[in-house]
Each structure stands twice: as structure tokens, then as C-alpha cells.
N, C-alpha and C positions, 0 to 999 in steps of 0.2 A: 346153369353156366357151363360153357365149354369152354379145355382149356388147352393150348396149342402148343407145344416145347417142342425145342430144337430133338432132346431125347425120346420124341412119342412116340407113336406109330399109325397112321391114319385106318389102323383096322380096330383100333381100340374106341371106347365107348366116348369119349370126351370131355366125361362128366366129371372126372377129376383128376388132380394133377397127376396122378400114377397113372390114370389114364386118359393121358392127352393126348392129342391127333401130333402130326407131324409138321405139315402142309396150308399155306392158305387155297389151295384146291380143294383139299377139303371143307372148308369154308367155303368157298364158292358155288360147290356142287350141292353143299346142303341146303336143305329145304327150311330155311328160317322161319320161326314163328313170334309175334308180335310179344316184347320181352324177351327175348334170349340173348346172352349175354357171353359174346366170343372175345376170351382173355389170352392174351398175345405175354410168351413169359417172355420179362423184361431183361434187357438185357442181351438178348439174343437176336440175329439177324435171320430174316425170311424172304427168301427169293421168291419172285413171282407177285400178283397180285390177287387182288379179292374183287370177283366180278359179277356185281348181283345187275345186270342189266337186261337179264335173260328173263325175267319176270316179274310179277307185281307184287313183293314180299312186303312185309310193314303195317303197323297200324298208327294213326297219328298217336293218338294218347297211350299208347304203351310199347315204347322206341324198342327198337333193339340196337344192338351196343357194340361196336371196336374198339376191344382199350388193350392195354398192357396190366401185368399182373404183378407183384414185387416192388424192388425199391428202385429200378431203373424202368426207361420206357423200351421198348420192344423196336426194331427198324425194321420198315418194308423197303426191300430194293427192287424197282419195277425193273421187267429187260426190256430192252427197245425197242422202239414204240407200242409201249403201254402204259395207259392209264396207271396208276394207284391203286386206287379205289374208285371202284365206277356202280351208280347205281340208280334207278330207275322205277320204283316202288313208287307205293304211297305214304309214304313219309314214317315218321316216327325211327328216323336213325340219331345216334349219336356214337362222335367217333373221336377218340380222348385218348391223352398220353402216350403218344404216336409219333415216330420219326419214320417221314416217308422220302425215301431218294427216288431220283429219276435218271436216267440214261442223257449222258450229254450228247450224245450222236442219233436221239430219235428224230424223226422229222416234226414240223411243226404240227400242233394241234393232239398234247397229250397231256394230262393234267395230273398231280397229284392226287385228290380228291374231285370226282367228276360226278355230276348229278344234272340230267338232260331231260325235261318234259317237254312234249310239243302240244299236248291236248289232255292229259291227268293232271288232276291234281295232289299237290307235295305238300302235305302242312309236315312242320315242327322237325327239323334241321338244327342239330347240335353240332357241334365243331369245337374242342374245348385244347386250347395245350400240346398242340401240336404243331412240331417243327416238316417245314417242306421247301426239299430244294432238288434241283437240276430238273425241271420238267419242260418239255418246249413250248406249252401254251400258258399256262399258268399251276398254280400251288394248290390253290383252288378255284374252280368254277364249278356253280349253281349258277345252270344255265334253262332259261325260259322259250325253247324254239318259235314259239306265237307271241303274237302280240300282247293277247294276253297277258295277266299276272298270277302265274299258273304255279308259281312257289311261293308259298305262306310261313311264317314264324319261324325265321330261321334267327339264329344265334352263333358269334363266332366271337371265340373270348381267349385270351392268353394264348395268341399264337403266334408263331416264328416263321416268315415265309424271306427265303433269300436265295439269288442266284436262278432264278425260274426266267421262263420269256416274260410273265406279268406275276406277281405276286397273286393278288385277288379279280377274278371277274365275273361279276354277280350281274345277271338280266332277268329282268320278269319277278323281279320278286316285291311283296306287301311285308311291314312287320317285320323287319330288317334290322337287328342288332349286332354290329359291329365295332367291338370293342378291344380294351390293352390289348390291342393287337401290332406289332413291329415286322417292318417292311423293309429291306432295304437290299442294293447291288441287284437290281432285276432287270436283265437286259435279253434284248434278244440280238444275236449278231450274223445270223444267216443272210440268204438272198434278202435282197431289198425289196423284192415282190412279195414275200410272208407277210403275212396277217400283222395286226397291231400288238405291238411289243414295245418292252420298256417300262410300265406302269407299275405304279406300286398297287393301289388301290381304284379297283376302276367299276362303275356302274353303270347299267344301260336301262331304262325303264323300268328302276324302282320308285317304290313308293315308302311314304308314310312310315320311316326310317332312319335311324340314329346312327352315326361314328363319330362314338368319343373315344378319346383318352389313347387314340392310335400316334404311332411315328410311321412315317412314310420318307426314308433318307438314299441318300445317290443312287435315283433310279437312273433308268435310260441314258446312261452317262456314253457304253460301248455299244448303244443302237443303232445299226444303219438302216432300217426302213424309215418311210413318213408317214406311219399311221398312228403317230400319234405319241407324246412320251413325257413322263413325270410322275410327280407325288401320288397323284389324286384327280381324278375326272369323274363328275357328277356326269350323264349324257341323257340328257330327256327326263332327268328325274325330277318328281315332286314331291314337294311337304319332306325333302331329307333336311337334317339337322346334324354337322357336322359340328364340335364342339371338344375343346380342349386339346387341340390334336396338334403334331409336327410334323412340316415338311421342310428337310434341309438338304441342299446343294444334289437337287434331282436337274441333270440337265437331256442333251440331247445331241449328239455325236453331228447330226444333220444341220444342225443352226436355225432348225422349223418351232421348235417346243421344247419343252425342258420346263412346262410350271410347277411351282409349287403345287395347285389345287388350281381347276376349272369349272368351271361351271359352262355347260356346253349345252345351251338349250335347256336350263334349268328352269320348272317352276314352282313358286312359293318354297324356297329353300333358304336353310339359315345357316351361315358361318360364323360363330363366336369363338373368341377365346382361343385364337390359333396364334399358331406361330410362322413366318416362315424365315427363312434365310438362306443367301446366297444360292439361291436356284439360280438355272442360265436363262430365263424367260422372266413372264409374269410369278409372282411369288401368287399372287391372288388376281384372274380373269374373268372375266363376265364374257363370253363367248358367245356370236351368232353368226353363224353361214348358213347357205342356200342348203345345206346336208342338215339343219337340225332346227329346229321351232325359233321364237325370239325367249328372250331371258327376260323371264315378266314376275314380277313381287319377290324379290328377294334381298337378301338381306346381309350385310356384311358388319359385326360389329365386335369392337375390343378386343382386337386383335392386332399383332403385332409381327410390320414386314423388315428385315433387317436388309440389307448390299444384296435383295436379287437383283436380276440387272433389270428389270424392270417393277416395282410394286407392287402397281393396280395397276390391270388396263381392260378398259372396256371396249368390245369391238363390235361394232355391227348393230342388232338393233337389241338396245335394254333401255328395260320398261318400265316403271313402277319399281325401281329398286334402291334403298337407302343404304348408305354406307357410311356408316358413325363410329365415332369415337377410336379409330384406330390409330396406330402410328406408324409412319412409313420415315425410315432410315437407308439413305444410302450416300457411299460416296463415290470416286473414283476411284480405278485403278487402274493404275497401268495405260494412265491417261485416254481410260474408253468411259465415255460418259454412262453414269445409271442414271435412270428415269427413276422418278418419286410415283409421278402416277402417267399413264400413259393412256388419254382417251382417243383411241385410234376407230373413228369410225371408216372403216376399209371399203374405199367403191369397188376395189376390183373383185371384191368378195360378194358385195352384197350392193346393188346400184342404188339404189336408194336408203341406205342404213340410215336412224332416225331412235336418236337418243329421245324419251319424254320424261319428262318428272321424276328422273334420276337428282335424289338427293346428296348429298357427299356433304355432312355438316360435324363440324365438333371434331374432324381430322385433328393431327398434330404429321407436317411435312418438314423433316429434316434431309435438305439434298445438300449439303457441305461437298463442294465440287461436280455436283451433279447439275441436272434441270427438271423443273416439270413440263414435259411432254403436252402440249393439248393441241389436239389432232384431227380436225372434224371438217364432216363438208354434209350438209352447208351448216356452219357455225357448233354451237356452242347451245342454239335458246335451250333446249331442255334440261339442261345441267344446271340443279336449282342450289343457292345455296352455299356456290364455291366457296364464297369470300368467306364464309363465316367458319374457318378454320386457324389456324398456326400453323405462322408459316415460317420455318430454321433456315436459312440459306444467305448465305456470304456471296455468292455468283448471282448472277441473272436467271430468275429458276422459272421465263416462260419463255417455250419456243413453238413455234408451229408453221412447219413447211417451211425452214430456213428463214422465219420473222423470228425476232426477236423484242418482249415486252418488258419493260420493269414494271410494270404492273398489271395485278390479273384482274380487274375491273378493263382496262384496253384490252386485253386477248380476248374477253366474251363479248366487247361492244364491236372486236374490229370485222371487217366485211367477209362475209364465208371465201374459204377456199376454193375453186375453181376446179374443178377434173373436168 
């Protein structure tokens, strides 16, 4: 173990607290080996960062370690534009009991915690307890440059990400657990040209991977770019399983997005047991455009959407995907109507969008001043199932293209929409 105090001196041995280094240069400069275990005394503030990107340090099965030492956690203050922590080994890091700051004046694309393969591979990625704010791209990103899925068994537990351009953005990785982890106030507010910003938790081409028991709350609220903004974006990923988790009142400064949670070209993915409420978009979207795959076998259930301004809405083409047992609450305000569920198949997005064998059974819809949305060209056929729901509403709760139904057996018989 090496140990690092405000009081050391980086010509000392490191090995114990009377002789602790100074510096995380010293840390960076050193030649790590597979188990070593570099203790930050808590409590204390350290400028600069720790940059192992300069070669292939690490072994999977025996980590080497960033924590803090004592009864407090230790603070990294990065200077501007840099990184945190940035590193590029072969795996086997874990980095715990950490508060890392970022410079609010770095340009975009700087991360708290930064981990970048293009062609090695990264197994076993710890992240445990630690707080991360001011960075301009995100808090964290474990990033996959290839197509590939070139980052393996990562793990992110009890942590604190707030104030960053995106809280989390994880690509390319397999074995993905994502856990009590809290998100929230992540905005990006620079040129409108920057990269995508605003997201609490955001994924791109993971796999076979869990987020439970996370909050994800007012994201992209002071965002002015359009790339994108809210709770939660699944993008391209498969077999994830989101579960027990909250997104509350994430919107989007633009009037483009602000969901709860997306699903953006997802497949065989499961959403159970969530929450959302008062997001400025979709609380819960099934998403397809010409930029990402169709949304094919997945799965939305007992889960529960309170006054986002929209509930559910499915856009473009989804496939094979059931949506049971939840409950979608909304009412008015401020006499602007919220949609219950909103299935907006979009031609100017995608010319032939084409809902199949989308189930929606065993809902419960409460729209008290509101309506349910159903939106489709041409029709409705593949939306199997509507009727067989609860339906709460004192108004006229169908509309589609300025028709209006009292009954949703007419909305699915009546003649497609026209573009």
C-alpha cells in the first residue's frame, strides 16, 4: 500500500503514512503493479490528476486500487481541461471513497473518471462511493471506441454523480452492473453545437446488464443543445434490465426531449418496477429513427408513470414488445393537456413506421383532464390488446389528428390517417 498526505513528500518511500508521497504525479508517474493499493488521506484536497493512460498497467483478477484512507473521503480537484482520472490498462482497477471536482470553464469532452479502449481488452471495473461533479462531458465514462464490446464486468455502486455535462456514459461494455447509484441537476449549457448533454444515465451498445435501484432526477432541465436529454437512454442496447429505479422531473430547456427513460433502438430489454414522474416528455418511450435499429422484444412492466407530460409513447417502428400491468396517471395543468399514452408512429421520421404485435394488456389509465393520444399512420392493426385495460377518465380520453372518439374500439376500427 501507498500512502499520499497533504504532509508527505514525493521523495519519500510511500509505504507508510510517515512516509507518504505528496502528489498525484507521483501516482501517475509510478509504475503500478497488479494489487497495489494507492490511499488518498481523507480529508484532504489534491490538485491535479492521476493519468494512467500512458500504458498498459493492471491485471484483471488482482485490481489495483484509488481510495481514500481515514474517516473522511480524500478530494481530486482536476485543472482545466482535464480529466480526473483517466486510464487505459487492462483492467483490474477499482476506485472508492473519492470526491472528484471538475473545472466549470473546461471545454467539452472531460470526464471525471475516464476509461477509453479502441481494440484491448478491459475486464473488471470497480467504481464504488464516489461523489463526481463539475466535468464537461460526463462523471463517468467507460468508453468502448469500436464496435465491439471491448469492456467487461464492470460494477458501479453507491454513487453520487451531479452537476456534470452527463452524469454516466458507458459504450461497448458486457456485464454491466449499475447500481444505488443517484443522479441528478446534469446539464450541459454551452454552444448548441457540443456533443450530447443533459443525461443522467445514458448507454450506447451495451449488453447483458442490470440498473437497479438507481434515481435519475432534473436532468437536462438548463440544456441548450439537441442531442438529446433526460433520466435514462438505453441506445442500441441488449438483454439490459432496468429495475426498481427513479426518474423524476428530467426535462429539456429545447422542448425536443426531457424523458423519463428511452429506449432508443433497444433489444430484448426489460423495464420493471420504475417509477416516473413529471418529466417534460415521455415518462417511458419505445423509440425508433433512421439513426438507430427498430425496438424489437422488450418489455415494460409494473411500473408506475405519474403527470409526465406524456406517459408512454411509442414512436416509429416497435416490435414484439409487451407492456403490462402498469399505471399511467396524469392530469392537467395549467390547462395544457398530458397524454396517458401517446402512440406516435412519426412519418416525417421514419416513412413507413409499422407497429406489430405490440401488446399493451392489464394497464390501469387515469387521464382526469387529460387524453389518450393514439397516433398512427396507417392505423392502429398492430396494437394488440388495447381494450383489455382500465380505463379512469371523466373527459373524452381519445384523440387522433384533431378526431375525437368516446370509444377506443372506434379509434382502432376508424380508417388510417393520411400523410
Amino acid at each position: 500500500m501507498y500512502f499520499i498526505s497533504s504532509k508527505g513528500n514525493d521523495n519519500n518511500s510511500g509505504l507508510s503514512k510517515n512516509e507518504s508521497w505528496a502528489t498525484l504525479k507521483k501516482i501517475s508517474d509510478f509504475d503500478a503493479k497488479p494489487g497495489d493499493i494507492f490511499a488518498l488521506e481523507g480529508g484532504s484536497v489534491f490538485h491535479g490528476n492521476i493519468d494512467w493512460s500512458w500504458k498498459d498497467i493492471g491485471y484483471p483478477t488482482n485490481p489495483i486500487t484509488i481510495t481514500s484512507y481515514g474517516e473522511n473521503k480524500a478530494t481530486i480537484i482536476s485543472p482545466q481541461n482535464q480529466h480526473g482520472i483517466i486510464y487505459n490498462g487492462l483492467g483490474g482497477l477499482r476506485i472508492s471513497n473519492l470526491i472528484l471536482q471538475g473545472n466549470q470553464n473546461s471545454e467539452p469532452g472531460y470526464f471525471g473518471i475516464y476509461v477509453e479502449t479502441q481494440f484491448a481488452l478491459i475486464h473488471n471495473i470497480y467504481i464504488e462511493n464516489v461523489e463526481i461533479f463539475y466535468y464537461s462531458s460526463a462523471g463517468i465514462g467507460l468508453l468502448s471506441a469500436s464496435i465491439d464490446l471491448n469492456i467487461n464486468d464492470v460494477t458501479i455502486d453507491k454513487c453520487n454523480l451531479h452537476h456534470n455535462t452527463n452524469a454516466v456514459m458507458l459504450a461497448g461494455i458486457a456485464n454491466l452492473k449499475l447500481i444505488n447509484t443517484n443522479v441528478y441537476e446534469n446539464d450541459w449549457v454551452g454552444d448548441s453545437s457540443a456533443p450530447i448533454g443533459g443525461y443522467g444515465l445514458s448507454l450506447f451498445n451495451c449488453r447483458d446488464s442490470l440498473v437497479e435501484r438507481c434515481s435519475s432526477n432534473r436532468n437536462g432541465l438548463l440544456t441548450l443543445n439537441a442531442g438529446g436529454h433526460g433520466g435514462m437512454l438505453l441506445e442500441n442496447c441488449d438483454n439490459v434490465k432496468v429495475s426498481c429505479c427513479f426518474f423524476i422531473g428530467n426535462g429539456d430547456a429545447t422542448g425536443l426531449d426531457g424523458q423519463g427513460i428511452v429506449l432508443y433502438g433497444a433489444h430484448d430489454c426489460l423495464v420493471e418496477n420504475c417509477v416516473t414522474v413529471s418529466n417534460l416528455n415521455g415518462g417511458i418511450s419505445l423509440f425508433h429513427d433512421e439513426w438507430c435499429r427498430y425496438v424489437e422484444r422488450c418489455e415494460i412492466r409494473d411500473c408506475v408513470c405519474i403527470n409526465d407530460v406524456t406517459s408512454l409513447a411509442l414512436i416509429g417502428s416497435v416490435l414484439d414488445c409487451t407492456i403490462s400491468n402498469n399505471e399511467f396517471y396524469t392530469h392537467s395543468f395549467d390547462g395544457v393537456y398530458r397524454k396517458t399514452m401517446d402512440v406516435a408512429l412519426n412519418a416525417e421520421i421514419e416513412p413507413t413506421p409499422d407497429n406489430k404485435r405490440v401488446s399493451v394488456l392489464g394497464n390501469r389509465f387515469n387521464a382526469n383532464g387529460g387524453a389518450l393520444l393514439l397516433e398512427a399512420s396507417p392505423g392502429l392493426q398492430g396494437i394488440y390488446w388495447l381494450i383489455e385495460n382500465i380505463w379512469d377518465s371523466t373527459n373524452p380520453i381519445i384523440s387522433s389528428r384533431e378526431r375525437t372518439f368516446s370509444r377506443i374500439i372506434d379509434a382502432l376500427t376508424a380508417e388510417p390517417i393520411k400523410i
